[in-house]
C-alpha positions as CSV (number, residue, x, y, z in Angstrom):
1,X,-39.2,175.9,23.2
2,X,-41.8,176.5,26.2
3,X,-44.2,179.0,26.4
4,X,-45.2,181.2,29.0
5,X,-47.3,177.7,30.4
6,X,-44.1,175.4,30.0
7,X,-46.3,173.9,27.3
8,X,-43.5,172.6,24.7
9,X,-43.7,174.3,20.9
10,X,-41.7,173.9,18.0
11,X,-40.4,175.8,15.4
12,X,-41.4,173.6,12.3
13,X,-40.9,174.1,8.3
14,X,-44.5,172.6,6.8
15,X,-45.4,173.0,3.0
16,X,-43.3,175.9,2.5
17,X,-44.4,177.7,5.7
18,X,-43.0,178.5,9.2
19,X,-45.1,177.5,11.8
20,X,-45.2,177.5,15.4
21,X,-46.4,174.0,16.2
22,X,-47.4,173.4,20.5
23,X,-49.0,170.6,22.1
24,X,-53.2,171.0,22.7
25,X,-52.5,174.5,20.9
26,X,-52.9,173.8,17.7
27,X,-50.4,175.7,15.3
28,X,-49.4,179.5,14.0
29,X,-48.1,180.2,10.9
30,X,-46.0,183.0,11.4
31,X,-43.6,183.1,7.6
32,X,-45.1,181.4,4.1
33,X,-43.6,180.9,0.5
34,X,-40.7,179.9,2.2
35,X,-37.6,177.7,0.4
36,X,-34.9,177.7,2.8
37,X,-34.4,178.3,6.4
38,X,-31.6,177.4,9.0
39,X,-30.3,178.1,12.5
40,X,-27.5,179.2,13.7
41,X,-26.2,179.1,17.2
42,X,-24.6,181.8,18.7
43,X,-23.5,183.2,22.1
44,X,-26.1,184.4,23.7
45,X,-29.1,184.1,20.4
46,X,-29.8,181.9,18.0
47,X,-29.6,183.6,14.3
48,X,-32.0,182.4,11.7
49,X,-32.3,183.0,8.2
50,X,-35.2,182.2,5.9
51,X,-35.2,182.7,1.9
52,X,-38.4,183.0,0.2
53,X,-39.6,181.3,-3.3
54,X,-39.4,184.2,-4.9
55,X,-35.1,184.7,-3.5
56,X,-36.0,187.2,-0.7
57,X,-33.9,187.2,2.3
58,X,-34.8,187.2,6.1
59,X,-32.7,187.5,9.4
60,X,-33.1,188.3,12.7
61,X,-32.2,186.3,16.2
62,X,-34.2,184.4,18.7
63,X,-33.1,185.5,22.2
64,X,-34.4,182.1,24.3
65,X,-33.5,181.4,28.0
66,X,-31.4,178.3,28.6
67,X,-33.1,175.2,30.3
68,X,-31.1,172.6,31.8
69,X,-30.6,169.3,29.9
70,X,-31.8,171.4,26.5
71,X,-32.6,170.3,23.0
72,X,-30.5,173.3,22.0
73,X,-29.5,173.8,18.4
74,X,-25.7,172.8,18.1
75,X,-23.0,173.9,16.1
C-alpha cells in the first residue's frame, strides 16, 4: 500500500498483532491478540478476516485503488 505521500506501508502480522508497518514512519498497531488472519481478493475490495486468541471473529473489506504493475493479493 501507499499513503497519501506514496510512502510504501504494509499490512504485517507481528507477535500476534496487526500492524501497519511504512518506511521512515515507524509502525501502528491497529488489531492485538490475534491468531489468524487472511486476505481474500475480490472484485472491486479485498476481504479480510482476523480471529482472535480467545476464537473471536473479525471482517470487513479494504477498498484500495489499483496501481499499475501491483503487488496485489492473488487468488
Amino acid at each position: 500500500m501507499l499513503n497519501q505521500d506514496q510512502v510504501p506501508a504494509q499490512l504485517v502480522l507481528k507477535k500476534d498483532r496487526l500492524v501497519l508497518a511504512g518506511e521512515g514512519a515507524g509502525q501502528v498497531i491497529l488489531l492485538s491478540k490475534i491468531k489468524k488472519l487472511s486476505f481474500q481478493q475480490e472484485k472491486g475490495y479485498i476481504a479480510v478476516s482476523a480471529e482472535s486468541n480467545s476464537g473471536e471473529g473479525l471482517s470487513g473489506e479494504l477498498f484500495l485503488p489499483r496501481r499499475e504493475n501491483s503487488d496485489a493479493i492473488k487468488k
